[in-house]
C-alpha atoms as one frame of an Amber mdcrd trajectory, in Angstrom:
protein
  88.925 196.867 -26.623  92.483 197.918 -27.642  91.045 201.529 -27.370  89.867
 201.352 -24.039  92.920 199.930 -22.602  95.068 202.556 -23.810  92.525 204.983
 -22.190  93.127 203.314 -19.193  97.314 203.402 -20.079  96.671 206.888 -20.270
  94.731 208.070 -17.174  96.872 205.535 -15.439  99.945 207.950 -15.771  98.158
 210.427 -13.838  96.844 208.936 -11.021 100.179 206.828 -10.025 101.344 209.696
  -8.967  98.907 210.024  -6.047 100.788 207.450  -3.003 101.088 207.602   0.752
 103.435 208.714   2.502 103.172 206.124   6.121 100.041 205.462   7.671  96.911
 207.281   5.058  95.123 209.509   6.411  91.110 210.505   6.714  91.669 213.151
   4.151  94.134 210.707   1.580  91.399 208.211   1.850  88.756 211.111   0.738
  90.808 211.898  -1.945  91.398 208.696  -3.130  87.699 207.543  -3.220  87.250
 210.513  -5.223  89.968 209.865  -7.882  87.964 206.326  -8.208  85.520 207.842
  -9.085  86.864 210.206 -11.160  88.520 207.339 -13.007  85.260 205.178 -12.903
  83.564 208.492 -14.589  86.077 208.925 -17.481  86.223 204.770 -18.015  82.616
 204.717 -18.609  82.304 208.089 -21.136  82.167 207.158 -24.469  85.012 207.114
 -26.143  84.174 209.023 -29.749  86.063 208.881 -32.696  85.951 213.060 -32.429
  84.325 214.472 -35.943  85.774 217.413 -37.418  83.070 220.286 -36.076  84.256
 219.060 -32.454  87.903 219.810 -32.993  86.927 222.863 -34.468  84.497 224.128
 -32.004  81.417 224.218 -34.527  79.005 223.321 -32.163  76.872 224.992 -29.375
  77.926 223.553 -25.809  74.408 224.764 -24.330  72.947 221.619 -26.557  75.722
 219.110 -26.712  74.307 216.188 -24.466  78.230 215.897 -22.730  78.432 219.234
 -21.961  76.844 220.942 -18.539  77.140 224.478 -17.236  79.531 225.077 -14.321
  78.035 225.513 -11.248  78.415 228.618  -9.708  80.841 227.725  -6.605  83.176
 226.675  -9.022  83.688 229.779 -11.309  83.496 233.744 -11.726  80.085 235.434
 -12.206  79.577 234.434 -16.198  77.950 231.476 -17.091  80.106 228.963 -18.502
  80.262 225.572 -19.959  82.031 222.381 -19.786  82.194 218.550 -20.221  80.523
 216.616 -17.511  84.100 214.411 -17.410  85.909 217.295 -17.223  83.649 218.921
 -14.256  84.252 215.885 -12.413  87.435 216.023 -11.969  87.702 219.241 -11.601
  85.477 219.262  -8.638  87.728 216.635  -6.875  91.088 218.743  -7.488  89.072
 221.833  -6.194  87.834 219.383  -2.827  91.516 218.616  -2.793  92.987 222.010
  -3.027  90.449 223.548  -0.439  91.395 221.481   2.433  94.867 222.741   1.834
  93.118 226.394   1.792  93.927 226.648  -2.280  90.689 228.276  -3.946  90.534
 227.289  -7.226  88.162 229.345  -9.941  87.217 228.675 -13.451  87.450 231.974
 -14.956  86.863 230.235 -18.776  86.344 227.427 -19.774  84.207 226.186 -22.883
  84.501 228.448 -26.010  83.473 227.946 -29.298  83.876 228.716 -32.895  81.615
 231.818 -32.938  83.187 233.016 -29.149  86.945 232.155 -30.456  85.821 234.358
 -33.808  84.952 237.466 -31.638  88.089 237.463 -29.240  90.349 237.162 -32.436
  88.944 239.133 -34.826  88.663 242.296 -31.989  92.228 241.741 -31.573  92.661
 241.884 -35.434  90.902 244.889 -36.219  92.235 246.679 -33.216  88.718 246.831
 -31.217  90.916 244.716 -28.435  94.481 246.086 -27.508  96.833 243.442 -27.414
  98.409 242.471 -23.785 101.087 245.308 -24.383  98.548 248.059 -25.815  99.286
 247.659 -29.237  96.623 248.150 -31.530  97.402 245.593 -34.055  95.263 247.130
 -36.881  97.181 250.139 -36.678 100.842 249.223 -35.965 100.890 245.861 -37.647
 100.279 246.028 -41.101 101.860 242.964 -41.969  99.285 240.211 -41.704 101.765
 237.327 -40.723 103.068 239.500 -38.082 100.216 241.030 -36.635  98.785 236.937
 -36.863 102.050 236.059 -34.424 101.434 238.943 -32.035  97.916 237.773 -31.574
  99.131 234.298 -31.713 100.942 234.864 -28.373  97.422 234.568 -26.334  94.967
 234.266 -28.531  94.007 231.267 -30.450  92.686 231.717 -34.243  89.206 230.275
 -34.116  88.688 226.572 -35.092  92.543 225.933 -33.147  91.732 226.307 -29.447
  92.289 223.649 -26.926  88.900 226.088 -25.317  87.124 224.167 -27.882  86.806
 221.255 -26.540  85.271 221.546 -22.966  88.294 220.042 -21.109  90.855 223.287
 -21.160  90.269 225.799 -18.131  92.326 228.926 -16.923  91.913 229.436 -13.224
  92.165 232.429 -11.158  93.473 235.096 -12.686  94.777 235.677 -16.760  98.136
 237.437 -15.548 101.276 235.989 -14.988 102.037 238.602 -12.502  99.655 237.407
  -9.954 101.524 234.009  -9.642 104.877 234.832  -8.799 103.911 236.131  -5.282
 101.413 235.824  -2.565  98.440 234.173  -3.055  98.794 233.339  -6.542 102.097
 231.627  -6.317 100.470 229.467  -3.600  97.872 228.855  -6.169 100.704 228.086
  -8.585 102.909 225.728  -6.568  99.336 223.641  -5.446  98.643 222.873  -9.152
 102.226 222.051  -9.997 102.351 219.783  -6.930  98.822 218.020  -7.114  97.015
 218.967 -10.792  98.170 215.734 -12.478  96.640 213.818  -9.820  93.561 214.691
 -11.043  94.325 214.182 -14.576  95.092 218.088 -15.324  98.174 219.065 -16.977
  99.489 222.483 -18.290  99.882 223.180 -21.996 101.667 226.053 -22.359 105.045
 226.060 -20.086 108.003 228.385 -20.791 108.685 227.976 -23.886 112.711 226.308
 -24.642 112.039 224.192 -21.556 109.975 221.074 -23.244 108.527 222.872 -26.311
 109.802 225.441 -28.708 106.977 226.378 -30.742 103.247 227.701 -29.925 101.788
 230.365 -27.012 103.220 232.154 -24.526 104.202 230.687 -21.136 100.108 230.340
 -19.759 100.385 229.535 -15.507  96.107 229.842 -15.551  95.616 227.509 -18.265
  95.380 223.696 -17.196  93.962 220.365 -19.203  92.109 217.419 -18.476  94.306
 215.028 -20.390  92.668 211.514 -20.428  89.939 213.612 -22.799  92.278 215.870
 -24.447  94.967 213.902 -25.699  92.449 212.310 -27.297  91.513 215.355 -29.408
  95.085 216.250 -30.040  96.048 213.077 -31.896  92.413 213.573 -33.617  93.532
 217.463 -34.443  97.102 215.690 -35.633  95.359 213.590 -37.890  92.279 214.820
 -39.494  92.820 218.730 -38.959  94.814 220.591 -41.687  96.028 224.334 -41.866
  93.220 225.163 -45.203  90.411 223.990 -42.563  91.435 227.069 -40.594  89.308
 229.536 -42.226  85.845 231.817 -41.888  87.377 234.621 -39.889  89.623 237.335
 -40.438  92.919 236.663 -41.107  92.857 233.260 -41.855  94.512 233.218 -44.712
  97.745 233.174 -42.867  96.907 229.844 -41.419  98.990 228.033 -43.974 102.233
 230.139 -43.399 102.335 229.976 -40.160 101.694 226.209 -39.849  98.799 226.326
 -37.150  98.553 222.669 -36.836 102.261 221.838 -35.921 103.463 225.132 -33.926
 100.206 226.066 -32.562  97.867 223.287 -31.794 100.817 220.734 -31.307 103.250
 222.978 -29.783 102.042 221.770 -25.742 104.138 220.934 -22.786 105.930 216.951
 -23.016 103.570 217.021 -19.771 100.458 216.907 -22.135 101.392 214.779 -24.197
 100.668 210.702 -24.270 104.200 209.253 -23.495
């Protein structure tokens, strides 16, 4: 009982938010109904005490019974997975943000272990080019170092928020495209209305409410009622000598993954 009413302390600081300004309208009384549900959705999921392979993304999504694959209107041309909670509110902030003529895509969503394992250890052994064209094999030969420059998008497997079914980045993976035009549009929309749907984002400029962790991420947003959930389990049960099984890993413990990585998120993402 005591769990499920802080789940409902939690979700709670997202929705009240959401008020009217005078008399509602058609479309504020659409959007409400859907946050009810939304809330009625997340209320009724089971609320797991999260075992170790889930944290770590040790599992295959395709057969996880609270995971479904995104339907197509709502993401680019791969198949992709994601918690049924998570699609659900997702769909209502996309409903939202389309009859304000936002379009809202999930370019990723659900990855695992095994998918985090290939995006890092390309990047490690310089079959990826980091975001500036460095090949990190060849001009890094410290391991710590070349760990951090990798570190500043890409998550070492077993770490990633991806993991867990309720992180998404939307639209595009530069930063560039949301400082003007359409993008920054995009941008301003989330900002304004994400948390009414239970979304924050992790990964704001970093020396504004965190100091530690990835680069500044405007794509990246997280269903928080779920996720905060998995970040106090990360905080309690994960430790930096779990991190292993992939190239690299060894520099885990010296860069303290747990604290500045996995725990280094926005004050906005974080149970207050």
């Amino acid at each position: 009982m005591r769990i499920k009413l802080l789940h409902i302390l939690l979700i709670s600081q997202f929705y009240m938010g959401f008020s009217f300004k005078g008399q509602p309208t058609e479309q504020d009384l659409s959007i409400t109904k859907q946050l009810e549900e939304v809330k009625e959705a997340v209320l009724t999921s089971s609320i797991q005490d999260w075992d170790i392979d889930y944290i770590m993304g040790k599992f295959d999504p395709a057969k996880h019974p609270d995971f479904m694959v995104i339907p197509v209107e709502y993401r680019d041309a791969e198949v992709r997975y994601i918690r049924k909670d998570v699609l659900e509110a997702f769909i209502a902030m996309y409903d939202a943000a389309k009859k304000d003529g936002i379009n809202l895509k999930i370019i990723s969503a659900t990855r695992n272990f095994d998918n985090q394992k290939r995006i890092w250890e390309n990047k490690w052994t310089g079959a990826t080019l980091l975001s500036d064209g460095v090949n990190a094999a060849k001009d890094i030969a410290d391991p710590v170092n070349r760990a951090v420059q990798i570190l500043r998008y890409s998550s070492m497997p077993g770490t990633s928020r991806h993991h867990w079914g309720t992180d998404i980045d939307l639209n595009n993976l530069n930063s560039k495209y949301f400082i003007s035009g359409e993008g920054l549009k995009v941008y301003i929309w989330l900002v304004n209305n994400a948390h009414n749907y239970g979304f924050c984002r992790p990964y704001s400029v970093k020396g504004s409410d965190r100091y530690t962790g990835y680069n500044e991420e405007q794509w990246h947003w997280s269903y928080f009622p779920i996720a905060d959930q998995l970040t106090q389990a990360a905080k309690t049960k994960l430790t930096n000598s779990m991190i292993t099984g992939f190239k690299g890993a060894e520099t885990a413990e010296t860069i303290d993954m747990l604290n500045n990585y996995i725990l280094g998120i926005s004050t906005a993402c974080q149970a207050r």
